[in-house]
PDB file with SEQRES, HELIX, SHEET and CRYST1 records, atoms N, CA, C and O in Angstrom:
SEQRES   1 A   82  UNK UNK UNK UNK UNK UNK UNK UNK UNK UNK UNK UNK UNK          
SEQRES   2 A   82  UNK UNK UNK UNK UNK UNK UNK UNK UNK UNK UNK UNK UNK          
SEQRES   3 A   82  UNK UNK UNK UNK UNK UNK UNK UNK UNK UNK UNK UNK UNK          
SEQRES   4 A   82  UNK UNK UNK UNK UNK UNK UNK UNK UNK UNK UNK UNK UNK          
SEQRES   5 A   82  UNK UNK UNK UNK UNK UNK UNK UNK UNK UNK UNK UNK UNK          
SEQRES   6 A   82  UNK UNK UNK UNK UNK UNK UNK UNK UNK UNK UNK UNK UNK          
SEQRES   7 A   82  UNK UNK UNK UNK                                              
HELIX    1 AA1 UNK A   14  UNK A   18  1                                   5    
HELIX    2 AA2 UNK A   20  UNK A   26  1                                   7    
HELIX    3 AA3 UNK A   47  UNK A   67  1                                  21    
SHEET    1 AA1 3 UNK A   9  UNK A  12  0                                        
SHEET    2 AA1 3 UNK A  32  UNK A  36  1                                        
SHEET    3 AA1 3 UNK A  39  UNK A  44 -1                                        
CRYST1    1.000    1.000    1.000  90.00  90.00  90.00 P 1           1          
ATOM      1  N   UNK A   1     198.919  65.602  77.157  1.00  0.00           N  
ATOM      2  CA  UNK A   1     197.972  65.958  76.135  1.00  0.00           C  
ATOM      3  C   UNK A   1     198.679  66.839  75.098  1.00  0.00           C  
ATOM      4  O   UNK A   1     199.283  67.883  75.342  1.00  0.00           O  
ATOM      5  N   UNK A   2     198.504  66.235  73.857  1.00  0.00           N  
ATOM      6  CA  UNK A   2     198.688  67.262  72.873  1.00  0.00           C  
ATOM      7  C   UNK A   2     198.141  68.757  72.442  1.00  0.00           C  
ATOM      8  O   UNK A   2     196.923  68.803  72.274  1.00  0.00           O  
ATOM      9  N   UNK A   3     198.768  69.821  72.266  1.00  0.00           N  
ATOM     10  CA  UNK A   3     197.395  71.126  71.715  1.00  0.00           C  
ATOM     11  C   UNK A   3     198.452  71.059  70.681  1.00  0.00           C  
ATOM     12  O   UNK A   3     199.601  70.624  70.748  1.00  0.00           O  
ATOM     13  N   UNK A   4     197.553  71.781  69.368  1.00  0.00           N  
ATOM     14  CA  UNK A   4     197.883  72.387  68.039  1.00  0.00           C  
ATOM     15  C   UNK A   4     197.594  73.792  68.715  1.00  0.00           C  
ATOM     16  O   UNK A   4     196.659  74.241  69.378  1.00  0.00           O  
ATOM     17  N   UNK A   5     199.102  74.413  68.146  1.00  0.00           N  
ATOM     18  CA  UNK A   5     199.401  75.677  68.455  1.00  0.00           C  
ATOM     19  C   UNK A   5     199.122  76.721  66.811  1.00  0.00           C  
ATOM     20  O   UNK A   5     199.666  76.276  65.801  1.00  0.00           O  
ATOM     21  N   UNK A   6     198.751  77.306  66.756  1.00  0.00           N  
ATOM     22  CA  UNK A   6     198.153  77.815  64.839  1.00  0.00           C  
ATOM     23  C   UNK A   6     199.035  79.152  65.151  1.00  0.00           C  
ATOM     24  O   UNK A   6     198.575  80.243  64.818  1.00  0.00           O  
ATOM     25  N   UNK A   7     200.336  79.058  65.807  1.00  0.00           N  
ATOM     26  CA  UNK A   7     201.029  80.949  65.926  1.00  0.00           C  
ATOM     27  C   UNK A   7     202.546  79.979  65.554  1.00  0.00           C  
ATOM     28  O   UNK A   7     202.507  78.772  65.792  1.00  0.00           O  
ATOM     29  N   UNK A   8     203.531  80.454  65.107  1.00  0.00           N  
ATOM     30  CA  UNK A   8     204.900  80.568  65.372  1.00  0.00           C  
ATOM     31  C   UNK A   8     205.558  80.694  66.519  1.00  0.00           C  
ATOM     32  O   UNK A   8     206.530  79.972  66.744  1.00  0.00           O  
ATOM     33  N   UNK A   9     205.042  81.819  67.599  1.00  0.00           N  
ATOM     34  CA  UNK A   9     205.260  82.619  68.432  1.00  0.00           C  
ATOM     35  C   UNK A   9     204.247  82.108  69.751  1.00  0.00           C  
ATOM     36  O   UNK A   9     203.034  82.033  69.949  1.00  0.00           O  
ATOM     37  N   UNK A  10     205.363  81.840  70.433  1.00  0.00           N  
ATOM     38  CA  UNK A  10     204.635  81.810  71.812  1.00  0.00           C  
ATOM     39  C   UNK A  10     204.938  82.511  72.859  1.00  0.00           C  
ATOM     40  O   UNK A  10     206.050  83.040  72.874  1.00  0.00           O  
ATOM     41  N   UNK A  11     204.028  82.696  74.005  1.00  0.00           N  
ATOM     42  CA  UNK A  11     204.605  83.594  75.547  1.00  0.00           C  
ATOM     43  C   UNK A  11     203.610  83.012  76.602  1.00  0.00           C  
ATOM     44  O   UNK A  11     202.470  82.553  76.534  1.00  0.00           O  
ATOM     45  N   UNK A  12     204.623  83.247  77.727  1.00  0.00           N  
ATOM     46  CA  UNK A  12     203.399  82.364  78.738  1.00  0.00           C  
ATOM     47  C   UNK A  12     202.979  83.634  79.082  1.00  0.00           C  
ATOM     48  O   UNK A  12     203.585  84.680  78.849  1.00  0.00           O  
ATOM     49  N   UNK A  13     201.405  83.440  79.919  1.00  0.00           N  
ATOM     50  CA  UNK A  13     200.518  84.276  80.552  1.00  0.00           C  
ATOM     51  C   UNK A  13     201.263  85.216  81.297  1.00  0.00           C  
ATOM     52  O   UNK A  13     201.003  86.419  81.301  1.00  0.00           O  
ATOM     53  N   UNK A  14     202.671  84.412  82.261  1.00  0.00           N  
ATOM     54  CA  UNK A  14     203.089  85.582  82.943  1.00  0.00           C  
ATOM     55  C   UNK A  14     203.853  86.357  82.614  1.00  0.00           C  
ATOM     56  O   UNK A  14     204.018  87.434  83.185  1.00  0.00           O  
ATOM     57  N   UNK A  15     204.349  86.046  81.823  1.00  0.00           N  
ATOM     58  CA  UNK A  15     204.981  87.111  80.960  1.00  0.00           C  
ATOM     59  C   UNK A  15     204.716  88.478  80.053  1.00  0.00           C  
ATOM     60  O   UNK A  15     205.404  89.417  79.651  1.00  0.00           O  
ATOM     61  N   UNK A  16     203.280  88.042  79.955  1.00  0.00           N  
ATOM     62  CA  UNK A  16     202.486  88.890  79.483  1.00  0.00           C  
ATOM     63  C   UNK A  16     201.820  89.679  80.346  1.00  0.00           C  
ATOM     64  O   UNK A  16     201.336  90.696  79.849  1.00  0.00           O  
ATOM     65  N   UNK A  17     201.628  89.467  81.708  1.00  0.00           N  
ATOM     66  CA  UNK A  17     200.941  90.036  83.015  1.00  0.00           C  
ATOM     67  C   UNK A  17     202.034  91.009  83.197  1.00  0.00           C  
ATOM     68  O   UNK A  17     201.818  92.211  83.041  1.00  0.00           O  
ATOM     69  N   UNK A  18     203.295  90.516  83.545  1.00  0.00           N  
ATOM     70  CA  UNK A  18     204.583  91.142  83.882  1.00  0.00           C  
ATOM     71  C   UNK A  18     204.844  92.570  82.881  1.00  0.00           C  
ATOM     72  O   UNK A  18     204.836  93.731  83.292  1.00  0.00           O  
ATOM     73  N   UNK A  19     205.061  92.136  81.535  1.00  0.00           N  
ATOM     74  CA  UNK A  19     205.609  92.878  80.609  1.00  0.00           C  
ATOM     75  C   UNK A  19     204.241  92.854  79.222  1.00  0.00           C  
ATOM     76  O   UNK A  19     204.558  92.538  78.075  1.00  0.00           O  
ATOM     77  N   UNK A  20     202.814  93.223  79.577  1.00  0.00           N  
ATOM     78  CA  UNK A  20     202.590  93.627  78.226  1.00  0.00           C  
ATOM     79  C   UNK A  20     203.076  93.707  76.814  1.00  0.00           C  
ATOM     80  O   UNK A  20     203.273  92.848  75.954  1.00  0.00           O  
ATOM     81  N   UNK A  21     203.184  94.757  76.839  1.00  0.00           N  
ATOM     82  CA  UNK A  21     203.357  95.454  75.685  1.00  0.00           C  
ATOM     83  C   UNK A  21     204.925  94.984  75.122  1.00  0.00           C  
ATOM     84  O   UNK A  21     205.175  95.186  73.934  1.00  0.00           O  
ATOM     85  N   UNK A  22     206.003  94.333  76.036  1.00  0.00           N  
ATOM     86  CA  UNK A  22     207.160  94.321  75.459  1.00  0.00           C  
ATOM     87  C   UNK A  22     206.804  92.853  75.062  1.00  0.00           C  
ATOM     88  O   UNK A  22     207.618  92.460  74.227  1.00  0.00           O  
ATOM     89  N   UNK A  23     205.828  91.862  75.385  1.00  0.00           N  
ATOM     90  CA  UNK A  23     205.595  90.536  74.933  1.00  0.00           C  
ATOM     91  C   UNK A  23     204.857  90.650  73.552  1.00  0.00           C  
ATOM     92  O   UNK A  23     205.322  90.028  72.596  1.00  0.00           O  
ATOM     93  N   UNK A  24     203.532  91.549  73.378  1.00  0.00           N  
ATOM     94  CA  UNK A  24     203.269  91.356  72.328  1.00  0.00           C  
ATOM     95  C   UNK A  24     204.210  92.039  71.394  1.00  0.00           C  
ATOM     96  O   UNK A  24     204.148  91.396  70.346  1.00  0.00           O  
ATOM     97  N   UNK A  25     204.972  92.932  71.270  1.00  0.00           N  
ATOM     98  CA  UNK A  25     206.002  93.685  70.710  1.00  0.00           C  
ATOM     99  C   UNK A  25     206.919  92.662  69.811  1.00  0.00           C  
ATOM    100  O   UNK A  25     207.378  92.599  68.671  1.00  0.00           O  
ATOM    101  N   UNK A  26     206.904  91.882  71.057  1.00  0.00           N  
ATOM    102  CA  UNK A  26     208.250  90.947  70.596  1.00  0.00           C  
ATOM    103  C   UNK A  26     207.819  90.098  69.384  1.00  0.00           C  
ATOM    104  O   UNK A  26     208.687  89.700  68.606  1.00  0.00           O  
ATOM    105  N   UNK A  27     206.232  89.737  69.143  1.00  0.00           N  
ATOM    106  CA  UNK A  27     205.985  88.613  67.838  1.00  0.00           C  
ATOM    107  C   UNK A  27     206.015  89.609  66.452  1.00  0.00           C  
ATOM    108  O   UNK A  27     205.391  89.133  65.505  1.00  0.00           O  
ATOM    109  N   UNK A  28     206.696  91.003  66.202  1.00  0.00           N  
ATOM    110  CA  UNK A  28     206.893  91.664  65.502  1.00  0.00           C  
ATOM    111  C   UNK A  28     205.780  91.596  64.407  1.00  0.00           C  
ATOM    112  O   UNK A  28     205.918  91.090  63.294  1.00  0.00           O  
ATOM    113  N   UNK A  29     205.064  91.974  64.723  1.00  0.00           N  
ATOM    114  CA  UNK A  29     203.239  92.107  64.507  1.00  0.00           C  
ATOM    115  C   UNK A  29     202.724  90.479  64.007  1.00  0.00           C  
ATOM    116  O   UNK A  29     201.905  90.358  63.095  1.00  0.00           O  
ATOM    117  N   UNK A  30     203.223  89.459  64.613  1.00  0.00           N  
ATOM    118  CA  UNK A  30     203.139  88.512  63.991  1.00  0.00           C  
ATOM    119  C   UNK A  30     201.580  87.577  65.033  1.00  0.00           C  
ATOM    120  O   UNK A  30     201.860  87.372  66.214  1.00  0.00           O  
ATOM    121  N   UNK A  31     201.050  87.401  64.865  1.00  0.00           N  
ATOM    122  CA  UNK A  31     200.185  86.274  65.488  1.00  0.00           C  
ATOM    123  C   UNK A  31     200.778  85.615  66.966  1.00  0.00           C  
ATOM    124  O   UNK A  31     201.731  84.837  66.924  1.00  0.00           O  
ATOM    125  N   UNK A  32     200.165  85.973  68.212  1.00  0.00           N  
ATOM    126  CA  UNK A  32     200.992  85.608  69.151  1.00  0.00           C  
ATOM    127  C   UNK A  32     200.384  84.517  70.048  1.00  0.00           C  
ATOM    128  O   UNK A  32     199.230  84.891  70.256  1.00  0.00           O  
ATOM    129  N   UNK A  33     200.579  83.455  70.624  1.00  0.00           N  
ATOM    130  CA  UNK A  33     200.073  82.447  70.789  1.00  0.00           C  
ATOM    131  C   UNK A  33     199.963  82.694  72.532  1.00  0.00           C  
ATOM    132  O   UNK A  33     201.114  83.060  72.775  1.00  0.00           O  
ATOM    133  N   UNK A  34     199.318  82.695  73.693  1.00  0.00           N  
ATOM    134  CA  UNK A  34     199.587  82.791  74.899  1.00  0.00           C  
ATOM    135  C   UNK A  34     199.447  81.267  75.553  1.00  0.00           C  
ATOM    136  O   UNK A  34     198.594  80.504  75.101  1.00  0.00           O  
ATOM    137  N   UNK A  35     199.995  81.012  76.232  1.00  0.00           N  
ATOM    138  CA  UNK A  35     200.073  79.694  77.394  1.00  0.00           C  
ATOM    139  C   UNK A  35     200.073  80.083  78.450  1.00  0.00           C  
ATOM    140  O   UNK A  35     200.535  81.117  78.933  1.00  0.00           O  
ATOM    141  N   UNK A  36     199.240  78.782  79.117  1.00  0.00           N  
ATOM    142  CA  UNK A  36     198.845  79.047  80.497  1.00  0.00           C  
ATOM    143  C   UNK A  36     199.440  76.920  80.804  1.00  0.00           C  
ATOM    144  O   UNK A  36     199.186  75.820  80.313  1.00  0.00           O  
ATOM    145  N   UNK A  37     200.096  77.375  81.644  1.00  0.00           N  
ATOM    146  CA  UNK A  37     200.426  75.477  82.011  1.00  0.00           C  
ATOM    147  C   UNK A  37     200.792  74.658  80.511  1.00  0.00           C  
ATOM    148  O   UNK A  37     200.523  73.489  80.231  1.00  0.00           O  
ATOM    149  N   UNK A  38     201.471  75.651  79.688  1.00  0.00           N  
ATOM    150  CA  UNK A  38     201.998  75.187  78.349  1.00  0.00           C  
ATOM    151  C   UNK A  38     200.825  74.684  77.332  1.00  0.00           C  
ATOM    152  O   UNK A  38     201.133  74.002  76.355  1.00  0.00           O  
ATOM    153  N   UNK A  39     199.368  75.070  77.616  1.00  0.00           N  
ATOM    154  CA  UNK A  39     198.921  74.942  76.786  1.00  0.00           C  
ATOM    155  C   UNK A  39     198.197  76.704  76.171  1.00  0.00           C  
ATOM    156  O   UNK A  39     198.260  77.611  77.001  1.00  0.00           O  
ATOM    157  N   UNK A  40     197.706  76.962  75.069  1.00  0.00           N  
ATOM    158  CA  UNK A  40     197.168  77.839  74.000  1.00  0.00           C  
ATOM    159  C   UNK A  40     196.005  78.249  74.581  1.00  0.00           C  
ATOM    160  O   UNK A  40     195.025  77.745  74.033  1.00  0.00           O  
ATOM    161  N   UNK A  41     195.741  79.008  75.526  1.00  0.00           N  
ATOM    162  CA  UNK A  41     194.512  79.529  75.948  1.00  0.00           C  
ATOM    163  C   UNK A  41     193.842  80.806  75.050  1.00  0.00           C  
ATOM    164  O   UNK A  41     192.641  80.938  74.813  1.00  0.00           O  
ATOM    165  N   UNK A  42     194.838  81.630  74.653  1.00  0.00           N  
ATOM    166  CA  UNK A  42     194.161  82.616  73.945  1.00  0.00           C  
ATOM    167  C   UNK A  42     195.427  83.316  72.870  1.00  0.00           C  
ATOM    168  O   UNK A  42     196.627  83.231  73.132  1.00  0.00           O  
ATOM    169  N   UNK A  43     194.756  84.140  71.394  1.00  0.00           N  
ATOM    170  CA  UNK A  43     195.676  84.168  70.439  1.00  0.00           C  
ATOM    171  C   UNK A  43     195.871  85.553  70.293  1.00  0.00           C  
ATOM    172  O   UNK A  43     195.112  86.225  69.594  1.00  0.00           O  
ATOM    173  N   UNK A  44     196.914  86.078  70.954  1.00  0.00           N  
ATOM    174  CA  UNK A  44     197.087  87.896  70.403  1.00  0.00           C  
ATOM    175  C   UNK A  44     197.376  88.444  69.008  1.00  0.00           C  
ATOM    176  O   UNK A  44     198.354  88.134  68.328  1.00  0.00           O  
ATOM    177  N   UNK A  45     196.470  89.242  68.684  1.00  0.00           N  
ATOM    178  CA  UNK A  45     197.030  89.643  67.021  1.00  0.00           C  
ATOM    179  C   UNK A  45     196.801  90.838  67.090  1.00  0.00           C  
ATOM    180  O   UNK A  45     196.045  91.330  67.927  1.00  0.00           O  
ATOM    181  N   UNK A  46     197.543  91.599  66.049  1.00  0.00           N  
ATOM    182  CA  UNK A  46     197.698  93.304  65.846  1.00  0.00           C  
ATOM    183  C   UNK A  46     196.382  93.487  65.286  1.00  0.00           C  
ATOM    184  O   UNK A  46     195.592  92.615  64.924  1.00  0.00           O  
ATOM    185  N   UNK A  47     196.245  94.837  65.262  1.00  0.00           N  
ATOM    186  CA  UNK A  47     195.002  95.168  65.078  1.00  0.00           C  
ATOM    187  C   UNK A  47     194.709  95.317  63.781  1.00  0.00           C  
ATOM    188  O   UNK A  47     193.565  95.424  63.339  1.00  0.00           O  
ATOM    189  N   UNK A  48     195.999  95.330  62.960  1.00  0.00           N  
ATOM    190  CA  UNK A  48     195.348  95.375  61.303  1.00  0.00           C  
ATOM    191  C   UNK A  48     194.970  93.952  61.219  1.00  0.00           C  
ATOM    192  O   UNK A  48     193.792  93.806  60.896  1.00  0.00           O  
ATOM    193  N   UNK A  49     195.807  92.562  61.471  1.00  0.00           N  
ATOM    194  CA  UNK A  49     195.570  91.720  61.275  1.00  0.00           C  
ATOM    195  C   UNK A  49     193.783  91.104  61.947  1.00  0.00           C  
ATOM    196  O   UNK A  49     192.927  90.433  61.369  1.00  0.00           O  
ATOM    197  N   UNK A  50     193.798  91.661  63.258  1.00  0.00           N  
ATOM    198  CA  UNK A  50     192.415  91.489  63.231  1.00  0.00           C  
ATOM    199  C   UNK A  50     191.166  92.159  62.345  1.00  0.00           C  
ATOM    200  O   UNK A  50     190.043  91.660  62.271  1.00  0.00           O  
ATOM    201  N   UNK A  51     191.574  93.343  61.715  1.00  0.00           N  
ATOM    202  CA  UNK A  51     190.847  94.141  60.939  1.00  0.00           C  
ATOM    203  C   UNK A  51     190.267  93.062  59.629  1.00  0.00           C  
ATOM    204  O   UNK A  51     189.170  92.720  59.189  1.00  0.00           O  
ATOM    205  N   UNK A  52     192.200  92.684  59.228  1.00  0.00           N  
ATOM    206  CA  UNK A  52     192.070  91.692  57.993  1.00  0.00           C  
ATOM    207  C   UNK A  52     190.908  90.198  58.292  1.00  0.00           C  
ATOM    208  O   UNK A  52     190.302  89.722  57.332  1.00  0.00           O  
ATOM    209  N   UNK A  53     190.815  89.875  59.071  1.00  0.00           N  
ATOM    210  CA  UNK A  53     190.100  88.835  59.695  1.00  0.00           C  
ATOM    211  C   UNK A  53     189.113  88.785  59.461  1.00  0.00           C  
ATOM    212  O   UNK A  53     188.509  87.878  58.889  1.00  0.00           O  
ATOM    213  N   UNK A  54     188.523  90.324  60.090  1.00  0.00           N  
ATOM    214  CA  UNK A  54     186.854  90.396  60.134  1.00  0.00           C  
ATOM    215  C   UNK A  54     186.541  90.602  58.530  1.00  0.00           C  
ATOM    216  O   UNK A  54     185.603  89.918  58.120  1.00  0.00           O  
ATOM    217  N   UNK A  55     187.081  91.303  57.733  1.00  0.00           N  
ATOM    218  CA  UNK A  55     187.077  91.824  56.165  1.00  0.00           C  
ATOM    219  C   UNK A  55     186.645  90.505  55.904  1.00  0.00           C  
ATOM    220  O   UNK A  55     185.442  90.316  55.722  1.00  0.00           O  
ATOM    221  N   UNK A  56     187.874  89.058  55.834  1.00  0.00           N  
ATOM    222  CA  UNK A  56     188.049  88.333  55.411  1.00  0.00           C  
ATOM    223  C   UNK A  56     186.347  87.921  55.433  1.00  0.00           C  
ATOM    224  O   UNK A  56     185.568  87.864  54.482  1.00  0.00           O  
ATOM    225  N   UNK A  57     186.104  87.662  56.902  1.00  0.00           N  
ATOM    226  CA  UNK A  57     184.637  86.961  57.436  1.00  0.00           C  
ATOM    227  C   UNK A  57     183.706  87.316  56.946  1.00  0.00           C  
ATOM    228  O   UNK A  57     182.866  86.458  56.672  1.00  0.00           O  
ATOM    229  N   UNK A  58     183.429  88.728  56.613  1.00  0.00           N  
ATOM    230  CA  UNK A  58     182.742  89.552  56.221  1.00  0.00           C  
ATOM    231  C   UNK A  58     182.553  89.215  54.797  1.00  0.00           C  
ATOM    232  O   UNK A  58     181.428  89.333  54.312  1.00  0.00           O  
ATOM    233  N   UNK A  59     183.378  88.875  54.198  1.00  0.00           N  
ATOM    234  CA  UNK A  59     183.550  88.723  52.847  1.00  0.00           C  
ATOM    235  C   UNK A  59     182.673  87.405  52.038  1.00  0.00           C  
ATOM    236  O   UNK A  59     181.936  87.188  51.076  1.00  0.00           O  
ATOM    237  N   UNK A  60     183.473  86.611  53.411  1.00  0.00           N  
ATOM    238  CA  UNK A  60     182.623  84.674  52.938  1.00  0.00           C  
ATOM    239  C   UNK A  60     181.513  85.062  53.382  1.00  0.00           C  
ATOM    240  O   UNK A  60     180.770  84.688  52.474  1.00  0.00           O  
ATOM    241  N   UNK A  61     180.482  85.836  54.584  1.00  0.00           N  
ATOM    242  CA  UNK A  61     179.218  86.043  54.475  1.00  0.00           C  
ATOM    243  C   UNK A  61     178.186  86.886  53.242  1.00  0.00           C  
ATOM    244  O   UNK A  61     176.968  86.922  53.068  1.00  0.00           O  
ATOM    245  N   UNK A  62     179.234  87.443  52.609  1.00  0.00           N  
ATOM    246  CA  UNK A  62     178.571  87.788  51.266  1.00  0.00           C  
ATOM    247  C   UNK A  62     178.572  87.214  50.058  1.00  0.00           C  
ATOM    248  O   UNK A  62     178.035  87.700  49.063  1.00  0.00           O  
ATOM    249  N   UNK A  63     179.147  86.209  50.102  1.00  0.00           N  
ATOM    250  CA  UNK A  63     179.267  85.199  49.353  1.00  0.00           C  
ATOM    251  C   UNK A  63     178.218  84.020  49.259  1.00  0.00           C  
ATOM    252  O   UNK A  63     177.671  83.488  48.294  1.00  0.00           O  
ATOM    253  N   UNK A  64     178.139  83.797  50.725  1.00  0.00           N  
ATOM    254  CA  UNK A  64     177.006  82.415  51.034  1.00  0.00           C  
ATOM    255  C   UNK A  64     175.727  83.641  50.397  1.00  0.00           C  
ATOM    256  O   UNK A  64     175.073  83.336  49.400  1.00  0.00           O  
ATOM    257  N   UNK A  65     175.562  84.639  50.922  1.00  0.00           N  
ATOM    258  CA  UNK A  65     174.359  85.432  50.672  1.00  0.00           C  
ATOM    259  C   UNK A  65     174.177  85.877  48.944  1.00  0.00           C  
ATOM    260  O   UNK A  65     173.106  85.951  48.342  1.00  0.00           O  
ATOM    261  N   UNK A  66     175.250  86.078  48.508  1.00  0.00           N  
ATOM    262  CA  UNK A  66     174.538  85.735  47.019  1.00  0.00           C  
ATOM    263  C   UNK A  66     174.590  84.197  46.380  1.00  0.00           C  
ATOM    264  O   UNK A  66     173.772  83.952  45.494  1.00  0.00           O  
ATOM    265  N   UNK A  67     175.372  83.311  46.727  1.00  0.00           N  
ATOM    266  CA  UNK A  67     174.987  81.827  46.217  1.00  0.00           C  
ATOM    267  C   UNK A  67     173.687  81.708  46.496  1.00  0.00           C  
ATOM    268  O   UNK A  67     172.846  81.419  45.644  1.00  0.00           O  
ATOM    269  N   UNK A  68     173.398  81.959  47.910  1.00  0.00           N  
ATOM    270  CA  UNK A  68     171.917  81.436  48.173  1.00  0.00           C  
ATOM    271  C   UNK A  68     170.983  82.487  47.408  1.00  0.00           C  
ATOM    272  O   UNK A  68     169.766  82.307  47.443  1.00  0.00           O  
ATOM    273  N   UNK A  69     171.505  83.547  46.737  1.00  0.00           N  
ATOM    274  CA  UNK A  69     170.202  84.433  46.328  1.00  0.00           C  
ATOM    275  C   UNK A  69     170.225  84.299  44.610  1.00  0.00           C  
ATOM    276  O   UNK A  69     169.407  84.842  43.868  1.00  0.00           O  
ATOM    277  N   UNK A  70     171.498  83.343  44.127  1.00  0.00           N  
ATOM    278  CA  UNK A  70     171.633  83.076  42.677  1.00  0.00           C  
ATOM    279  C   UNK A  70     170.138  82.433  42.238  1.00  0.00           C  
ATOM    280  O   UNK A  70     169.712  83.109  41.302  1.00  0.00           O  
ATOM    281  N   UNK A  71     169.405  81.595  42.517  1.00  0.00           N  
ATOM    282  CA  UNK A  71     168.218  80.997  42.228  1.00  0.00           C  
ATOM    283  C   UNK A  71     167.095  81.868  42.080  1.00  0.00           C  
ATOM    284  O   UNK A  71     166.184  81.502  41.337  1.00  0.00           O  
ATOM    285  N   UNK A  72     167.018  83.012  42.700  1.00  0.00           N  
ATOM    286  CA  UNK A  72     166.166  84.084  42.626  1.00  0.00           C  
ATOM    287  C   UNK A  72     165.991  84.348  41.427  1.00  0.00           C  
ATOM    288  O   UNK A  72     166.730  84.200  40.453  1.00  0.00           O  
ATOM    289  N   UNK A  73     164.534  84.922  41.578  1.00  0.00           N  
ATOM    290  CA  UNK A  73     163.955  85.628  39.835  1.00  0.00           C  
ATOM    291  C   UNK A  73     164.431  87.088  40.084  1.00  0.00           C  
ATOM    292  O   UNK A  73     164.424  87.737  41.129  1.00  0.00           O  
ATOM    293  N   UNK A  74     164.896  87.464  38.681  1.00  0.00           N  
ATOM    294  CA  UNK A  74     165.483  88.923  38.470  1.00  0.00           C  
ATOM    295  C   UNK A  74     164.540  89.579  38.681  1.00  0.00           C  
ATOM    296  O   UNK A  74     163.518  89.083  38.206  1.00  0.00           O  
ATOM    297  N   UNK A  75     164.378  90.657  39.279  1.00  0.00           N  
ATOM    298  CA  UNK A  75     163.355  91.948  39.289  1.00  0.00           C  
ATOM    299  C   UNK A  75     164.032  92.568  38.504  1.00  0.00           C  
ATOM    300  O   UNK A  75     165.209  92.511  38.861  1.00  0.00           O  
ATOM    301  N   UNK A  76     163.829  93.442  37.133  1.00  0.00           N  
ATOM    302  CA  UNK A  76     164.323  94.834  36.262  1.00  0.00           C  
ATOM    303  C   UNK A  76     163.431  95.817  37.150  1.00  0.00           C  
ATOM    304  O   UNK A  76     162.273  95.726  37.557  1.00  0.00           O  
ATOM    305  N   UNK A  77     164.944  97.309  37.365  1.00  0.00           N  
ATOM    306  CA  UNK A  77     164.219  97.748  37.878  1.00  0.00           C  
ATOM    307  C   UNK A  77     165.124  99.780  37.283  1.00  0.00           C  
ATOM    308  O   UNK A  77     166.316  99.988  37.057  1.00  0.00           O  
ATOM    309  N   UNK A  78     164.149 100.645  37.233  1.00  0.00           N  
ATOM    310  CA  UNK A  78     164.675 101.854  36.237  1.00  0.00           C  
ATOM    311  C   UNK A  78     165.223 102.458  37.511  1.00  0.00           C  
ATOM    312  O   UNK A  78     164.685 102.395  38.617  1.00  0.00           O  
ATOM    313  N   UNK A  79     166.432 103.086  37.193  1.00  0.00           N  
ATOM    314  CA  UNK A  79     166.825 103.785  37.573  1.00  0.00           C  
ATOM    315  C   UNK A  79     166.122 104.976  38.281  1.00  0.00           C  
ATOM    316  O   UNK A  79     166.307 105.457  39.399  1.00  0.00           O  
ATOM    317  N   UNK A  80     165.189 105.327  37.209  1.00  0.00           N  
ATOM    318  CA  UNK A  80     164.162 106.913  37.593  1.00  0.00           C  
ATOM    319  C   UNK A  80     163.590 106.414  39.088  1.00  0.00           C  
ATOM    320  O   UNK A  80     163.399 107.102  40.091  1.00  0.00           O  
ATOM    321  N   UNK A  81     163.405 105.125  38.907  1.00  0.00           N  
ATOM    322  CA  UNK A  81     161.907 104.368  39.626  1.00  0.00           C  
ATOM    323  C   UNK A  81     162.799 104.477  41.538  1.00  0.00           C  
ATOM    324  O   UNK A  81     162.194 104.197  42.573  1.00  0.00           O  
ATOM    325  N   UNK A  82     163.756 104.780  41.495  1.00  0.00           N  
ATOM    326  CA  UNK A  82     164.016 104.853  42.478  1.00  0.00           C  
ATOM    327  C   UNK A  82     164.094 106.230  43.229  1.00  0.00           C  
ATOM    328  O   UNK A  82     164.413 106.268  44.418  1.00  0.00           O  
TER     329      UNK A  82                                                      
END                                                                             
């Protein structure tokens, strides 16, 4: 069976059981791919890069939320009035 691997960087599971921190270390904060029986079970990433992720996600959900709210009637509304 084929898998699409979406990292550069790979490590098997036991290697990562064995040696943590010197496995993820080693993808030099890069996206780290884990294998289990040579296939992609789960994807390690640094924590800014996961930070960048959620931003990213966060971002296209505010997006769909004003496309969908472009059709709306304007309310004017004063400054004071708040």
């Amino acid at each position: 069976m084929t898998n699409l691997i979406l990292s550069n960087m790979t490590a098997r599971i036991t290697e990562l059981k064995k040696h943590p921190m010197a496995t993820v270390n080693s993808a030099q904060g890069e996206p780290l791919a884990i294998l289990s029986h040579n296939e992609p079970v789960f994807y390690c990433v640094p924590a800014k890069t996961y930070e960048a992720m959620l931003d990213i996600l966060e971002d296209i959900e505010l997006v769909k939320l004003v496309q969908a709210r472009t059709h709306e009637k304007e309310i004017e509304v004063d400054i004071h009035d708040l």
